[in-house]
DRENSE-460281 format. One record per residue: residue number from 1; chain; x, y, z of N, C-alpha, C in turn. Coordinates in Angstrom, 2 decimals. Example, Ala and Ser with C-alpha at 12.3 -4.5 7.8 and 13.67 -1.06 7.14 Angstrom:
// residues 2
 resi chain    n.px    n.py    n.pz   ca.px   ca.py   ca.pz    c.px    c.py    c.pz
    1     A   13.19   -5.69    7.80   12.30   -4.50    7.80   13.20   -3.30    7.80
    2     A   12.85   -2.25    7.08   13.67   -1.06    7.14   12.90    0.03    7.87
// end
This chain:
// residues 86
 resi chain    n.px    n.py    n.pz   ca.px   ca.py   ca.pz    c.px    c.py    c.pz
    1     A  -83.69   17.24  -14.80  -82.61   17.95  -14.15  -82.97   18.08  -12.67
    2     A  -82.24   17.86  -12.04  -82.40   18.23  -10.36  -81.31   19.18   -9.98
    3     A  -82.14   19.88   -9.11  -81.06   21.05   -8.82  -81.36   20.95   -6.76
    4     A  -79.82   20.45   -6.42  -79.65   20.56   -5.16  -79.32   22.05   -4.27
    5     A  -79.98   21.87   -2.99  -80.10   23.26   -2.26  -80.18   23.38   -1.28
    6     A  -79.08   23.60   -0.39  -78.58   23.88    0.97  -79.01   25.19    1.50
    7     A  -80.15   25.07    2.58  -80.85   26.99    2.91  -80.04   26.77    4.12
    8     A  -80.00   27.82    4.50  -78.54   28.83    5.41  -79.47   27.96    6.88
    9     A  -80.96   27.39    7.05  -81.12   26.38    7.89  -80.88   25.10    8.28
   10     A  -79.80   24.83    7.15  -79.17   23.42    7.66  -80.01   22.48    7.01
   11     A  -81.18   22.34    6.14  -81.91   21.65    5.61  -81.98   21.67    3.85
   12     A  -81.63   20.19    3.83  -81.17   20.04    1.98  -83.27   20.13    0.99
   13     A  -83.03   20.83   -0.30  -84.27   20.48   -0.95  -83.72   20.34   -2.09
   14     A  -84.23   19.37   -2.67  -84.06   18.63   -4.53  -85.15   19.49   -5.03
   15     A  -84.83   20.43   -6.31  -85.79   20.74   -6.78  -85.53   19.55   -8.22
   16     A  -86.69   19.29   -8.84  -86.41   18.64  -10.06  -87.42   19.55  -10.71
   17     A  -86.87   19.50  -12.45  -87.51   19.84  -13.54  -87.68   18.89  -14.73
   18     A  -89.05   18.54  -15.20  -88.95   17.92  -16.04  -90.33   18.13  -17.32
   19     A  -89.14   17.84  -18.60  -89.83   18.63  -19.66  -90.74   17.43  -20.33
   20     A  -92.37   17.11  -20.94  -93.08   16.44  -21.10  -93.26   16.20  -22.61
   21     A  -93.64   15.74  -23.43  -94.20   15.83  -24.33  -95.95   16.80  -24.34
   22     A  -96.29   17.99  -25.16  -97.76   18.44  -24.76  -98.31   17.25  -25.38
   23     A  -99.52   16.92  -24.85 -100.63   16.39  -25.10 -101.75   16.70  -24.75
   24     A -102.70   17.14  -25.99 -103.75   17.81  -26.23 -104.50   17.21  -24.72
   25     A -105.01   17.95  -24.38 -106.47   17.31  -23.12 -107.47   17.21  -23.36
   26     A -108.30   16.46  -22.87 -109.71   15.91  -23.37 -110.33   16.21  -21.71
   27     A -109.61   16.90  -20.95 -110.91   17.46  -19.72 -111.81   18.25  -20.14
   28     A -112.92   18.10  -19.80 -113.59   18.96  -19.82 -113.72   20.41  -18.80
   29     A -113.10   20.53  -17.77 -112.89   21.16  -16.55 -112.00   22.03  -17.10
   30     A -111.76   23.38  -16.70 -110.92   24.84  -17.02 -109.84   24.45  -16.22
   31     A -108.40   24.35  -16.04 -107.26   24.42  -15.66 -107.27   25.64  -14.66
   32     A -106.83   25.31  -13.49 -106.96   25.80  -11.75 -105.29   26.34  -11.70
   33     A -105.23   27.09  -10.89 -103.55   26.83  -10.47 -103.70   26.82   -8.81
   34     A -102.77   26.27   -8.28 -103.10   26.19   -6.79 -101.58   27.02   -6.15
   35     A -102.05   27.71   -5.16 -100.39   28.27   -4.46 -100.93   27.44   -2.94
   36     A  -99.97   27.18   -2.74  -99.86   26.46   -1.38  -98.51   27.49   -0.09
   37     A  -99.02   28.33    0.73  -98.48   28.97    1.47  -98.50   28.59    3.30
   38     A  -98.17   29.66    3.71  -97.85   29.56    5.38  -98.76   30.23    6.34
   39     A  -99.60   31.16    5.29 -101.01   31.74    6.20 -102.32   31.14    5.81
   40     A -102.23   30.28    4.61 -103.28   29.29    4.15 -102.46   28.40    3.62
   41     A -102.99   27.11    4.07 -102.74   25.60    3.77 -102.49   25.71    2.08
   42     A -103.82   26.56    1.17 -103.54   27.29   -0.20 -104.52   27.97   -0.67
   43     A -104.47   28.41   -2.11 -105.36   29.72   -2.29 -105.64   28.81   -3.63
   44     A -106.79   28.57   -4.66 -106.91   28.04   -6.04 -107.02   29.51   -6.92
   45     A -106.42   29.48   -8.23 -106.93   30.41   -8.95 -108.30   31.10   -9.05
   46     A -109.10   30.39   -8.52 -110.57   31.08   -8.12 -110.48   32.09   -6.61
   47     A -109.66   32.02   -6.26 -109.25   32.47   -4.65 -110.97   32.14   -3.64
   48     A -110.63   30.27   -3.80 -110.78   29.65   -2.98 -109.79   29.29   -1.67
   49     A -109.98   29.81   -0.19 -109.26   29.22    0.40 -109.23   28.51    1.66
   50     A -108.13   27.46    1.56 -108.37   26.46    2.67 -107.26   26.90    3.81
   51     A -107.71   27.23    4.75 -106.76   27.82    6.08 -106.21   26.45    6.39
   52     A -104.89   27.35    7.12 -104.08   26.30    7.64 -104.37   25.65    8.99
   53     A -104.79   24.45    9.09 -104.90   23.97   10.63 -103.77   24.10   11.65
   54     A -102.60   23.85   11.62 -101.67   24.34   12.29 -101.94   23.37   13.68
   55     A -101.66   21.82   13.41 -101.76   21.29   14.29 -100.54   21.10   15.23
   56     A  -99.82   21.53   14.96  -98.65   21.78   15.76  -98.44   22.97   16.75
   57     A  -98.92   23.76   16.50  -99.02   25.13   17.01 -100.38   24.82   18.33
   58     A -101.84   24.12   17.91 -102.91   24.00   18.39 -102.12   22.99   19.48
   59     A -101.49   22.22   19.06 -100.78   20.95   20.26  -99.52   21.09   20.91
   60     A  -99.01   22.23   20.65  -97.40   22.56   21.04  -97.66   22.63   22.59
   61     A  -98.54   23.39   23.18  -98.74   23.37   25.06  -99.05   21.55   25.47
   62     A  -99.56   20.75   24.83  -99.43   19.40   25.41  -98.41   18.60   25.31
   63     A  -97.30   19.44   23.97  -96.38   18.37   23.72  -94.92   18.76   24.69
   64     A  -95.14   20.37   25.17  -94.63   21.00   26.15  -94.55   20.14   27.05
   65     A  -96.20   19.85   27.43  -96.01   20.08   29.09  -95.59   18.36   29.56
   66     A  -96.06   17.17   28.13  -96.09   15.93   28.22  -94.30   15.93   28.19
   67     A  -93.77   16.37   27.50  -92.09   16.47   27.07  -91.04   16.72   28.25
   68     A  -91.93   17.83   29.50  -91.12   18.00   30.69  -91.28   17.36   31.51
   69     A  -92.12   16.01   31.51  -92.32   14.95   32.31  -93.52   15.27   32.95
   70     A  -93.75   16.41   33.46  -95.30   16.43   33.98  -96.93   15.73   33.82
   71     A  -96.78   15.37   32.32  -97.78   14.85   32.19  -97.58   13.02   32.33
   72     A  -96.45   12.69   32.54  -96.18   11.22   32.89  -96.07   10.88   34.53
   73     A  -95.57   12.04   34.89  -95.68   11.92   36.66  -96.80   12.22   37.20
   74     A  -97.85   12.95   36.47  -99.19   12.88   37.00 -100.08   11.64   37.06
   75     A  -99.53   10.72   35.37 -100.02    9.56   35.88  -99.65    8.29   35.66
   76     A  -98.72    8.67   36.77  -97.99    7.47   37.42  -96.78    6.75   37.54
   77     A  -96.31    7.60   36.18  -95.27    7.00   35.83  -93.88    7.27   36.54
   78     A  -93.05    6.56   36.62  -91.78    6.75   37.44  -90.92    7.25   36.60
   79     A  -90.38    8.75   36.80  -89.37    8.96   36.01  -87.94    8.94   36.83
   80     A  -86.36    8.78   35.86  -85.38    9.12   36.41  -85.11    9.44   37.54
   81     A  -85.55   11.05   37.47  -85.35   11.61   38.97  -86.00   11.21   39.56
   82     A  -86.85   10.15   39.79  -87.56   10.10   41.31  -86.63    8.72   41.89
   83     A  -86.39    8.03   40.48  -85.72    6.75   41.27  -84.66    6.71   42.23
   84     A  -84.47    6.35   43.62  -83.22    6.21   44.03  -82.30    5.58   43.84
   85     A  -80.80    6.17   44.17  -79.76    5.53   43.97  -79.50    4.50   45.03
   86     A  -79.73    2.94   44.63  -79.54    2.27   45.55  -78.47    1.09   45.19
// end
């Protein structure tokens, strides 16, 4: 079953559900559950956790300052506004 979902942000998510046959397991390893959140990357049922790197956030001032042309007119590059109308 898939269940479609329009959030009030303008962005669609498919959830799907699907039912398995059980089959006994032969791991030897104890069954984990993992939550995956927005202040850690996620937490394991052991509350092991892996922080979020947040490489977007760590790079948002270069992608700033490269995005307003500054970092292309420093080197070298000719933008728009400098070209004249000839």
């Amino acid at each position: 079953m898939v269940h479609l979902v329009l959030r009030a942000d303008g962005h669609w998510y498919a959830l799907s559900v699907c039912e398995t046959e059980h089959l006994p397991s032969k791991c030897e390893y104890p069954d984990i559950g993992i939550d995956v959140g927005l202040k850690s990357f996620l937490t394991d049922s052991e509350r092991c956790t892996i922080e979020n790197t947040r490489f977007y956030r760590t790079s948002q001032r270069t992608l700033t300052h490269l995005a307003t042309g500054i970092g292309a007119s420093r080197n070298g590059a000719t933008t728009a506004t400098s070209m004249g109308d000839e």
